[in-house]
ChimeraX commands (.cxc) that place a marker at each C-alpha (Angstrom):
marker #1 position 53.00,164.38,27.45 radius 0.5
marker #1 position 53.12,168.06,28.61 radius 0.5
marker #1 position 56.36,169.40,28.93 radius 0.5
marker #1 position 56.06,172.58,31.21 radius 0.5
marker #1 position 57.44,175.82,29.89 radius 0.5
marker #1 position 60.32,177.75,31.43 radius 0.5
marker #1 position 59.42,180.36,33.84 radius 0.5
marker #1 position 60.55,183.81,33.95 radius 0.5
marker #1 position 63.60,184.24,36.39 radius 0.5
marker #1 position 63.88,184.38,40.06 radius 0.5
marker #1 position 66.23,186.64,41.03 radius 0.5
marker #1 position 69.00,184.29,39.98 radius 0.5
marker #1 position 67.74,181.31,41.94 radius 0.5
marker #1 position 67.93,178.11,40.87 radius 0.5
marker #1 position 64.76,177.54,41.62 radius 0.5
marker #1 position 61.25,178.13,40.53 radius 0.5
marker #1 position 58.96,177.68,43.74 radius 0.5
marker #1 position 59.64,173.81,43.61 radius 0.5
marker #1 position 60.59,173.29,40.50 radius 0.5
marker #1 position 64.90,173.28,39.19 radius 0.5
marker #1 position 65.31,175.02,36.37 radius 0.5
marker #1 position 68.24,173.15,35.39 radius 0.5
marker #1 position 65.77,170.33,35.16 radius 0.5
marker #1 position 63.53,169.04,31.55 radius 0.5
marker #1 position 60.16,169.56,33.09 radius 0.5
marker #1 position 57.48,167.02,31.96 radius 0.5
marker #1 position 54.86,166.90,34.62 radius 0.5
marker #1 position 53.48,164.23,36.45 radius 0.5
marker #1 position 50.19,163.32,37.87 radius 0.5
marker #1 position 50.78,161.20,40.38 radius 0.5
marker #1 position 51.55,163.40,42.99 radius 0.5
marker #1 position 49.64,164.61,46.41 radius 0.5
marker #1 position 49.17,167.16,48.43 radius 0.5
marker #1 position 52.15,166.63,51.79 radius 0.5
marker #1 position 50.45,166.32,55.11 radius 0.5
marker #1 position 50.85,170.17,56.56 radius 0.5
marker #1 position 52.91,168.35,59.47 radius 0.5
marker #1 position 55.53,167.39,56.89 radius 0.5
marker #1 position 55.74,170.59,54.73 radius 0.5
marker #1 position 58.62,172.24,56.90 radius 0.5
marker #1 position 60.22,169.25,57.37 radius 0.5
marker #1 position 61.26,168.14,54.08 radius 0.5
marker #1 position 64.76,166.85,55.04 radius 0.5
marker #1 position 65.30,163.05,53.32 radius 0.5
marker #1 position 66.30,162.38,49.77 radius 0.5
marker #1 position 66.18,159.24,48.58 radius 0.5
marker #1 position 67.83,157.51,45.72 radius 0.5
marker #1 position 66.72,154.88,43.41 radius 0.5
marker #1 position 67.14,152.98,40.18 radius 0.5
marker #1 position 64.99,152.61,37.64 radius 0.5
marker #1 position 65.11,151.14,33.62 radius 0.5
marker #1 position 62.18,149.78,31.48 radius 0.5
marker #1 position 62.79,147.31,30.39 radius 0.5
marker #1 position 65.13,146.17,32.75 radius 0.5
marker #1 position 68.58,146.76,32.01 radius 0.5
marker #1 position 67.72,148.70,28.92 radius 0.5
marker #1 position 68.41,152.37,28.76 radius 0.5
marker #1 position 66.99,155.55,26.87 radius 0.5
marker #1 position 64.10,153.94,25.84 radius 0.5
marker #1 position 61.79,156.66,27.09 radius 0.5
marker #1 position 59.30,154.47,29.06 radius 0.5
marker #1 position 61.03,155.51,32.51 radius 0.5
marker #1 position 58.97,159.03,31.49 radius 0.5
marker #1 position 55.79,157.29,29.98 radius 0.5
marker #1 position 54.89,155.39,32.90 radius 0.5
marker #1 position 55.82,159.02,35.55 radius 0.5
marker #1 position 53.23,160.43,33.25 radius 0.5
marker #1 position 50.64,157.42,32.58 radius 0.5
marker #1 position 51.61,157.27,29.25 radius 0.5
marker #1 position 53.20,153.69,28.73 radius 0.5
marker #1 position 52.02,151.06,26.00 radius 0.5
marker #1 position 51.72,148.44,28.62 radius 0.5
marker #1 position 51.71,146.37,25.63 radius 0.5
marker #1 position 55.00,147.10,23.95 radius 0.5
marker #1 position 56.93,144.96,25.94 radius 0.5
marker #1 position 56.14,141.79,27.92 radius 0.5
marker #1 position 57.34,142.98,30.79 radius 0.5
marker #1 position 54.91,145.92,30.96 radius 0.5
marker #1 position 52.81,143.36,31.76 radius 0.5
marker #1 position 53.77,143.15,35.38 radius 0.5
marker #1 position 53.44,146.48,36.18 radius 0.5
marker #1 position 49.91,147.35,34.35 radius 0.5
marker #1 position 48.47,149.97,35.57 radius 0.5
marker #1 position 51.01,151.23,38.02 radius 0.5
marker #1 position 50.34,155.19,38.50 radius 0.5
marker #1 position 54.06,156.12,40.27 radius 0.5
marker #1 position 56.10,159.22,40.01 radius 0.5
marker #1 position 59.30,160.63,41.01 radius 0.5
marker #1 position 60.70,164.45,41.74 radius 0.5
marker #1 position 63.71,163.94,39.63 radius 0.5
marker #1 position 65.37,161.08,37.42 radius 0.5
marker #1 position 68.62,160.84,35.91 radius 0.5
marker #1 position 69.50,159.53,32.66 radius 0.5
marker #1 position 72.85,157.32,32.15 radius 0.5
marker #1 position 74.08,160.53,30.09 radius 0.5
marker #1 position 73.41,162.59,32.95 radius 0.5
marker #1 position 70.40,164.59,31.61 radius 0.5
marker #1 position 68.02,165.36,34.40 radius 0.5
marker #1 position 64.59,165.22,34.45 radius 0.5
marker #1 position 61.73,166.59,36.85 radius 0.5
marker #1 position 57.93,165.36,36.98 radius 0.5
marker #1 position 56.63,167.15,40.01 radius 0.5
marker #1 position 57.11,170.07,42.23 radius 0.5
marker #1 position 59.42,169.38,45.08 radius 0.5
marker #1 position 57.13,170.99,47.41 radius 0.5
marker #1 position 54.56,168.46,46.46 radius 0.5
marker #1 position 54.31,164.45,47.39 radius 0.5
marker #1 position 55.46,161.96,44.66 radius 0.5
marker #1 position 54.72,158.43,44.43 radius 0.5
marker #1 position 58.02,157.04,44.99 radius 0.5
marker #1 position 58.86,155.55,48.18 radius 0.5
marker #1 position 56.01,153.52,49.27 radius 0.5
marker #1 position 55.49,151.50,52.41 radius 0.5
marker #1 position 58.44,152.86,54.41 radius 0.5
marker #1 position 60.28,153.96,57.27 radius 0.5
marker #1 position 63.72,155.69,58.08 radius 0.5
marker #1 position 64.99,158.48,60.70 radius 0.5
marker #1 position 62.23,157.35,63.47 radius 0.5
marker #1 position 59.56,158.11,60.71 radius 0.5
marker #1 position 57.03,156.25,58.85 radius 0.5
marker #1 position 55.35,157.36,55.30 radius 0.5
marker #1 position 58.85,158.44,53.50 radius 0.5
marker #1 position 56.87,159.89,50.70 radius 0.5
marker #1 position 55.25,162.51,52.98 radius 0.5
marker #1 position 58.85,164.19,53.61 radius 0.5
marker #1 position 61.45,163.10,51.37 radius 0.5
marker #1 position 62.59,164.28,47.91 radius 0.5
marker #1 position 62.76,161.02,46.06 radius 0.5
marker #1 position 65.63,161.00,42.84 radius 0.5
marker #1 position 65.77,157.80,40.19 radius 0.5
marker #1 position 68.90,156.95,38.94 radius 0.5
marker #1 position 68.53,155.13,35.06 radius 0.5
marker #1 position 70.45,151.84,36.19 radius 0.5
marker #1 position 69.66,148.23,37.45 radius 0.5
marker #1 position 70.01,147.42,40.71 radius 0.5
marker #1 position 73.20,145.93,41.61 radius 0.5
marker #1 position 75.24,147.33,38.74 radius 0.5
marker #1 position 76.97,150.74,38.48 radius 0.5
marker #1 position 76.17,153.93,37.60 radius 0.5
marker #1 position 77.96,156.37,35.07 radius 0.5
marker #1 position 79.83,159.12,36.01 radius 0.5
marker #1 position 77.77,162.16,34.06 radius 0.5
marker #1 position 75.22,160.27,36.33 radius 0.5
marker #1 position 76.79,160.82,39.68 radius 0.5
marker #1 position 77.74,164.37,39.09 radius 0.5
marker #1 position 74.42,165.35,37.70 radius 0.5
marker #1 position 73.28,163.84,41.37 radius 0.5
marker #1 position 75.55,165.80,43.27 radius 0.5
marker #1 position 74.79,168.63,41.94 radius 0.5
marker #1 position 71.19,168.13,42.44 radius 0.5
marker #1 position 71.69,167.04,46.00 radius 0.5
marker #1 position 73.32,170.21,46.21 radius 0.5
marker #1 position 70.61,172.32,44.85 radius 0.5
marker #1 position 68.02,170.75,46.73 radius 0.5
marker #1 position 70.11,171.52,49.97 radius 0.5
marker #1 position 69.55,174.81,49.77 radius 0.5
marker #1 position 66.29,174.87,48.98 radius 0.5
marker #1 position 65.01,172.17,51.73 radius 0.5
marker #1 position 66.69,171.16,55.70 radius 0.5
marker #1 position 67.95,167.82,54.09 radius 0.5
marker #1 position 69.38,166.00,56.69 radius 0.5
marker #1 position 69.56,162.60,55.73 radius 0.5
marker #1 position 70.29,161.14,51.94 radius 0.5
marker #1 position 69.46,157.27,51.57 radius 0.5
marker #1 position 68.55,154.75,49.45 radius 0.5
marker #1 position 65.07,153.21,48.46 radius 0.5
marker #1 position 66.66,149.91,50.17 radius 0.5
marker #1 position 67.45,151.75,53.41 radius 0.5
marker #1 position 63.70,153.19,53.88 radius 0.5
marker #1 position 62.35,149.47,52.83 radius 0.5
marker #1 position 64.66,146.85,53.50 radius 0.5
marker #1 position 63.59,143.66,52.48 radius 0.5
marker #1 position 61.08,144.91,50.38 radius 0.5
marker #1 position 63.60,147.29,47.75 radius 0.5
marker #1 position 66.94,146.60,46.73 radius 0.5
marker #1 position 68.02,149.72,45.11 radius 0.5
marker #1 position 69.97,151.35,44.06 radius 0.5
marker #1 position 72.07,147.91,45.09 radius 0.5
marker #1 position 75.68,147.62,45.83 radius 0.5
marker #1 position 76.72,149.04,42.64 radius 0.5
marker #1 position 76.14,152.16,43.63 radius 0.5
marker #1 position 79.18,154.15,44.99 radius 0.5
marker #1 position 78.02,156.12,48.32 radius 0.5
marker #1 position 81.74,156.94,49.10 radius 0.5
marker #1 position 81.91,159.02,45.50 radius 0.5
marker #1 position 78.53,160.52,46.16 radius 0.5
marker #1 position 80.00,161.17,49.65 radius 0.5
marker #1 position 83.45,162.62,48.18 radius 0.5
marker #1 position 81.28,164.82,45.95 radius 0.5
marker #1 position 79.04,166.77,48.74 radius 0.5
marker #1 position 81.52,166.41,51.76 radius 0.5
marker #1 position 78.70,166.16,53.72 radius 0.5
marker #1 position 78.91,165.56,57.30 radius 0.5
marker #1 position 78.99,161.08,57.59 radius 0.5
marker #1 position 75.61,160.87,59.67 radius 0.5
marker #1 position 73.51,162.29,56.72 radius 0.5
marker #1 position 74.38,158.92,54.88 radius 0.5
marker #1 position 72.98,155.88,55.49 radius 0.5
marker #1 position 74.85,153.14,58.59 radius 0.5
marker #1 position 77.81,151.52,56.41 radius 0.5
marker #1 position 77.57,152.81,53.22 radius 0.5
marker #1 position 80.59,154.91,53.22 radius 0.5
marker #1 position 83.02,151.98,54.51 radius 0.5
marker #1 position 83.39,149.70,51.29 radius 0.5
marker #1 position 83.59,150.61,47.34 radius 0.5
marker #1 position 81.32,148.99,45.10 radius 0.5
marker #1 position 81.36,145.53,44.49 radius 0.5
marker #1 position 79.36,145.07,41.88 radius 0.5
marker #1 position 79.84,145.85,37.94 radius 0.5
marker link #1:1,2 radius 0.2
marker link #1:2,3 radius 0.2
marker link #1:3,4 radius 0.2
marker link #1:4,5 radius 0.2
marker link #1:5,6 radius 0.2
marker link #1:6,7 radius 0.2
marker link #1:7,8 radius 0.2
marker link #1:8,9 radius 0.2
marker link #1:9,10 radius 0.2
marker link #1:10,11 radius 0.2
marker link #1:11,12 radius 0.2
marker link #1:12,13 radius 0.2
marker link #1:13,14 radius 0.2
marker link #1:14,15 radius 0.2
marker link #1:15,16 radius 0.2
marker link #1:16,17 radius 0.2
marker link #1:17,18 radius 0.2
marker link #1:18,19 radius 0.2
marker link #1:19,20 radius 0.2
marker link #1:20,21 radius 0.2
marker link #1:21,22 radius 0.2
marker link #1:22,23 radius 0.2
marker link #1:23,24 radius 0.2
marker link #1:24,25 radius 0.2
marker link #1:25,26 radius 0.2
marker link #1:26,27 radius 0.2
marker link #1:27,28 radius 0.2
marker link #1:28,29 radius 0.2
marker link #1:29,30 radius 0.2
marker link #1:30,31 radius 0.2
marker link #1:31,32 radius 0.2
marker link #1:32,33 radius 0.2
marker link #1:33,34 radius 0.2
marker link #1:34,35 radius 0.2
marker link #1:35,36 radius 0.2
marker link #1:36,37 radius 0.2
marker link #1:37,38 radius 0.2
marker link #1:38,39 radius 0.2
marker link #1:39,40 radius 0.2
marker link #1:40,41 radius 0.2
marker link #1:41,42 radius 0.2
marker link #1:42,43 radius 0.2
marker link #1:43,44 radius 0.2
marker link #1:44,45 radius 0.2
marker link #1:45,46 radius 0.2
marker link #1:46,47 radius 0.2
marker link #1:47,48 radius 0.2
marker link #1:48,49 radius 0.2
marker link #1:49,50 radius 0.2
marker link #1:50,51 radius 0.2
marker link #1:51,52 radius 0.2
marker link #1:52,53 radius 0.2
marker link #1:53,54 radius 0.2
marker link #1:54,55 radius 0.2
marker link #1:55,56 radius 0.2
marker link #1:56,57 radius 0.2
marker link #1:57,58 radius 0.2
marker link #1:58,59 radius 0.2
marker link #1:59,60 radius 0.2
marker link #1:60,61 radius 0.2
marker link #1:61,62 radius 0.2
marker link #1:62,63 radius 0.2
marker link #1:63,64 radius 0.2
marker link #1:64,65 radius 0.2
marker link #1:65,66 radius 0.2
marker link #1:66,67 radius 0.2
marker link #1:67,68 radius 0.2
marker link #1:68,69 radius 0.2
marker link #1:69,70 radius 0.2
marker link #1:70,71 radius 0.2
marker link #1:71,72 radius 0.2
marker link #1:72,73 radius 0.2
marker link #1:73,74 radius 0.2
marker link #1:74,75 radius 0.2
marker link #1:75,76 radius 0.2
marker link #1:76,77 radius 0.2
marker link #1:77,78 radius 0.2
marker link #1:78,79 radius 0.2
marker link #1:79,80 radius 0.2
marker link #1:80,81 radius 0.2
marker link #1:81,82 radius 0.2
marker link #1:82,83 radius 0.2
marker link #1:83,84 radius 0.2
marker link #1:84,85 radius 0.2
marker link #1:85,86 radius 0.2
marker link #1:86,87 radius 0.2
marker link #1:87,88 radius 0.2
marker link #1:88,89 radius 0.2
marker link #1:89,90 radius 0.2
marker link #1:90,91 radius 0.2
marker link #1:91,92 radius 0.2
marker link #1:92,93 radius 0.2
marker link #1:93,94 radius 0.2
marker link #1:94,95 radius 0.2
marker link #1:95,96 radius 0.2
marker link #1:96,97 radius 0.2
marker link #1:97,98 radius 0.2
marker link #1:98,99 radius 0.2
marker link #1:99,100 radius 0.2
marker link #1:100,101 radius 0.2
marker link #1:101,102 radius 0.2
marker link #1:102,103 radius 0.2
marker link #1:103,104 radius 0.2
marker link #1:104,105 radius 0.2
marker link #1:105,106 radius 0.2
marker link #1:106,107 radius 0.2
marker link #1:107,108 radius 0.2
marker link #1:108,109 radius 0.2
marker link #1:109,110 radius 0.2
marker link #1:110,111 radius 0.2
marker link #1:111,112 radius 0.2
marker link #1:112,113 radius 0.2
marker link #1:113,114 radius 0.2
marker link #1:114,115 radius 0.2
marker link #1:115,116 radius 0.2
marker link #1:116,117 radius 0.2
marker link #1:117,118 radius 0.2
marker link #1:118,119 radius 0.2
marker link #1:119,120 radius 0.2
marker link #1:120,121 radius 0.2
marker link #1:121,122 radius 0.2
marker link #1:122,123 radius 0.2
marker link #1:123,124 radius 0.2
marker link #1:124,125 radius 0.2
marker link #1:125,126 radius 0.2
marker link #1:126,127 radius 0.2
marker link #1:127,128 radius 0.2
marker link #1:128,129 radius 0.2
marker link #1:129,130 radius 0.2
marker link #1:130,131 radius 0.2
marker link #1:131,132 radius 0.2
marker link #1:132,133 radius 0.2
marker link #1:133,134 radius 0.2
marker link #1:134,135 radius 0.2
marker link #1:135,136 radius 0.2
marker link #1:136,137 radius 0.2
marker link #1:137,138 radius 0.2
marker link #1:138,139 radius 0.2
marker link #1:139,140 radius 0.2
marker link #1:140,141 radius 0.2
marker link #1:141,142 radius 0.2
marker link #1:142,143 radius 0.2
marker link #1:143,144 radius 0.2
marker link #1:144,145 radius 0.2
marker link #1:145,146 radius 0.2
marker link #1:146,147 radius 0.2
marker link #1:147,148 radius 0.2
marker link #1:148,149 radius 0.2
marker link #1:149,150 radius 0.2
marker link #1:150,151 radius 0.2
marker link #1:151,152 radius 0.2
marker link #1:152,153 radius 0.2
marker link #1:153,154 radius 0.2
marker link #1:154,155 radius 0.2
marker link #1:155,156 radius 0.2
marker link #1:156,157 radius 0.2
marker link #1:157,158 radius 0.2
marker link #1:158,159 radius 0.2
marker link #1:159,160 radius 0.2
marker link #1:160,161 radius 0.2
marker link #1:161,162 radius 0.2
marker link #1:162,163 radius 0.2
marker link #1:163,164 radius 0.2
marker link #1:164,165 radius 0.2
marker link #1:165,166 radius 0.2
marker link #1:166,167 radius 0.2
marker link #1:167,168 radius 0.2
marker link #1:168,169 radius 0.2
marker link #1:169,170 radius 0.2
marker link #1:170,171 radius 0.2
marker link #1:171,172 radius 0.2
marker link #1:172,173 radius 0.2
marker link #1:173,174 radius 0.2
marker link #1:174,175 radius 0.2
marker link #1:175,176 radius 0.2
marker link #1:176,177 radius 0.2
marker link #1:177,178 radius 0.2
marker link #1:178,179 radius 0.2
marker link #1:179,180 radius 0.2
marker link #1:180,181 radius 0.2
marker link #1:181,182 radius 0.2
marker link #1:182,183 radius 0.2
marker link #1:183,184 radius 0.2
marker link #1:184,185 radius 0.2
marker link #1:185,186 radius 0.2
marker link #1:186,187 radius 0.2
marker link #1:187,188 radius 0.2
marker link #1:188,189 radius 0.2
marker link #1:189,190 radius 0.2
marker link #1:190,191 radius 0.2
marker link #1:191,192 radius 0.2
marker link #1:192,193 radius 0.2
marker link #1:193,194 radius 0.2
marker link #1:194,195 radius 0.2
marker link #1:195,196 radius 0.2
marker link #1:196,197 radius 0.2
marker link #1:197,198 radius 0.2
marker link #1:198,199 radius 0.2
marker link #1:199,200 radius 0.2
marker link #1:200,201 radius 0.2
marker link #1:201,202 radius 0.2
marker link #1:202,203 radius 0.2
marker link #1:203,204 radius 0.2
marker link #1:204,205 radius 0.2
marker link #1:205,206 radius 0.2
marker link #1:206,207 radius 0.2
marker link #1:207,208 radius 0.2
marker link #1:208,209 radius 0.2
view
């Protein structure tokens, strides 16, 4: 797996044309090229959650399947998901450490079939972020200030307008990152203005553990 050098600085930036410093960089190479339509318009992030196995954490296979390198063997489970080629800009371990496998300005693999904000095709325009956790349990805290800070970086890079979850862009189809994740904290964090988040999400806590 390549991980991608540091780059000289940028007049201070935290940025290096789409790529966060602050982030590990191991690239991915499941990514595409964004329609031109959707290059300026870059204004959804998306959260998920994600842990190989399932429930298990900092086992590194979140990283070997971004970057095709996961012994679909190793575990039974892998099975399912043989020869899945998926990426993500960004992922966030449960200690907070933050990852990055491809260039914001490019497309990752992360959204699929979806639709949110009167559009169709999330991946084309959205920044998508995984979040080391199981759906419908809770996140650490390292986690959700690594996030905020991200979503906070990314702001002033990109017009993000809306932040959601993969559930929101595919209902029915995605459940994360579930009801144990804690939009109101997120919320509290980036005192952004209510109609960014997703319908609902900032009226109840949690409920899950």
């Amino acid at each position: 797996m390549k991980i991608l050098a540091d780059a000289a600085d940028d007049a201070g930036s935290p940025w290096n044309g789409g790529w966060l410093r602050a982030a590990q960089q191991l690239a991915s190479p499941n990514f595409s090229e964004r329609p031109a339509e959707a290059r300026s318009a870059i204004d959804l992030i998306v959260v998920h959650s994600i842990s190989l196995p399932p429930g298990e954490y900092g086992t590194g296979a979140v990283q070997q399947l971004f970057t095709n390198a996961l012994d679909w063997d190793a575990h039974p489970y892998f099975q399912s998901i043989r020869g899945l080629a998926v990426s993500s800009h960004f992922f966030i371990e449960r200690t907070g450490k933050l990852w990055q496998f491809v260039d914001c300005d490019q497309r990752a693999w992360h959204a699929g079939q979806s639709a949110y904000r009167g559009r169709t095709q999330c991946n084309d325009d959205s920044i998508g972020i995984e979040l080391e956790g199981l759906e419908g349990r809770t996140f650490e805290a390292p986690q959700y200030q690594a996030l905020t800070q991200l979503c906070r970086d990314i702001a002033q890079r990109y017009p993000i307008a809306h932040i959601a979850g993969h559930e929101h862009i595919a209902p029915g189809r995605k459940q994360d990152p579930g009801p144990g994740f804690d939009w109101p904290r997120l919320h509290e964090g980036l005192t952004w203005p209510l109609e960014r988040f997703p319908a609902g999400t900032l009226a109840t806590a949690p409920n899950a553990r």
